[in-house]
C-alpha positions in Angstrom: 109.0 85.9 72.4 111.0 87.7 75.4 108.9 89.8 77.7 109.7 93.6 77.2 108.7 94.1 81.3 111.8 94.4 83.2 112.8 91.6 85.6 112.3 94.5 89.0 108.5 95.2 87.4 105.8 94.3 89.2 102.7 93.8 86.6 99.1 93.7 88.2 96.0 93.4 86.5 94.4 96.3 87.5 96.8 98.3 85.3 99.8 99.4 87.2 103.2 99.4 87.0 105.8 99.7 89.9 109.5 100.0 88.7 112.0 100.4 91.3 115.7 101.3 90.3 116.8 98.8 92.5 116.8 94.8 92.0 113.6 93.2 94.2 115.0 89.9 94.3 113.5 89.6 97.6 110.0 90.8 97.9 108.3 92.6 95.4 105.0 94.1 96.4 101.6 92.1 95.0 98.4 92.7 94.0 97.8 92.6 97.8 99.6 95.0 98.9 98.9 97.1 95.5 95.1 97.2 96.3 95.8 97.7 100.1 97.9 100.5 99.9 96.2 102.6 97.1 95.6 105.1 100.0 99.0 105.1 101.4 97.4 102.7 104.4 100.1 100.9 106.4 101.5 97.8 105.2 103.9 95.0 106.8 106.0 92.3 105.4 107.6 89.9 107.7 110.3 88.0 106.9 112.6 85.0 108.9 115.7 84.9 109.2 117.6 81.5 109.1 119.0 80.1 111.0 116.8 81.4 114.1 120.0 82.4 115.7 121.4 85.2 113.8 118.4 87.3 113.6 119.8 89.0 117.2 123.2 89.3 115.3 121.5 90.8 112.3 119.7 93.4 114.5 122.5 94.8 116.1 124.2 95.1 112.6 121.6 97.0 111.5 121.1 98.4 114.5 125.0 100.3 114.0 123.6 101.9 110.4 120.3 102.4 111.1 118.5 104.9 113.0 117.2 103.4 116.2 114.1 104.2 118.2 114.2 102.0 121.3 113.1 98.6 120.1 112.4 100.2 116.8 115.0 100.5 113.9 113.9 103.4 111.4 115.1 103.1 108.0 113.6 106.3 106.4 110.1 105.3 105.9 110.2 102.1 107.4 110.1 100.9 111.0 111.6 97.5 111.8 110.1 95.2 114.8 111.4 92.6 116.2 109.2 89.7 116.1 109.8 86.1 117.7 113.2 84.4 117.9 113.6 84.4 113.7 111.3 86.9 112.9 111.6 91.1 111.7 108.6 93.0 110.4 109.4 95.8 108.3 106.0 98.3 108.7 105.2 101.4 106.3 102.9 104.0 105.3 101.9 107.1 103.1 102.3 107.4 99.4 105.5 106.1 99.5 104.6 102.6 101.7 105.6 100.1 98.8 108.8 101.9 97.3 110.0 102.3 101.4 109.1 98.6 101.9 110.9 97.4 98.8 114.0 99.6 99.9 114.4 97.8 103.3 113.2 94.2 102.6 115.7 94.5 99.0 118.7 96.1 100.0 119.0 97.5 103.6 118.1 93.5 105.0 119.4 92.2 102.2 122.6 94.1 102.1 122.8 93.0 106.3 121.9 89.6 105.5 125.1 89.4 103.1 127.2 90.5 105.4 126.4 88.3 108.0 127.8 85.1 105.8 127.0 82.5 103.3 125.3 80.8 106.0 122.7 83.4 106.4 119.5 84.0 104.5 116.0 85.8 105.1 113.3 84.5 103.3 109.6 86.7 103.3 106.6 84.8 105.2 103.9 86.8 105.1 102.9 90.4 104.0 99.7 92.5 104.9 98.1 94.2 108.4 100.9 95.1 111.1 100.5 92.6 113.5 103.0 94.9 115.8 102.1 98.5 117.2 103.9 101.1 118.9 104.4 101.0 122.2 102.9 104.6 122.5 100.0 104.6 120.4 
């Protein structure tokens, strides 16, 4: 029998639906991040970008579209770090952390990643606590 859930659904067993009108081929938030963000508390997910070297290239692409803040790319309610050689971290909050997460990891990288070529991918490697901060806080 086929599923009546739709494929960009996230199902969790507390109860709750997410439904984003956009495909979340890449991350879609889990009962994790569901149960830590219930309060709108600040989430990350980090992702790498393969190979290591593009992720440089891949900043400054998004770096021309997005809004930057110094070392800080904002993507509406978003903020994207730069991590080590391969890695970004996409960081959130408020009521809206997981549909602003979704957006950036699903299309804005995405969409950047695509551009870059068919030899570049990003893949998601962890999700959770920030483990970057502003420089001014």
């Amino acid at each position: 029998m086929a599923s009546s859930t739709p494929a960009n659904t996230t199902q969790v067993d507390y109860g709750s639906a997410m439904t984003f009108p956009w495909a979340a081929e890449l991350w879609q938030p889990s009962e994790k991040a569901y149960k830590a963000t219930r309060k709108g508390q600040v989430y990350a997910v980090r992702v790498a970008v393969e190979p290591p070297g593009l992720r440089d290239e891949l900043w400054q692409l998004m770096a021309g579209e997005l809004t930057s803040q110094g070392e800080v790319l904002l993507d509406g309610g978003t903020a994207l770090y730069r991590l080590d050689s391969a890695g970004i971290e996409l960081v959130s909050g408020g009521e809206d952390v997981l549909d602003s997460l979704s957006w950036s990891v699903n299309l804005t990288l995405s969409d950047a990643v695509a551009k870059l070529g068919a030899d570049a991918s990003v893949r998601v490697v962890g999700e959770g606590e920030p483990t970057t901060r502003r420089r001014d806080e």
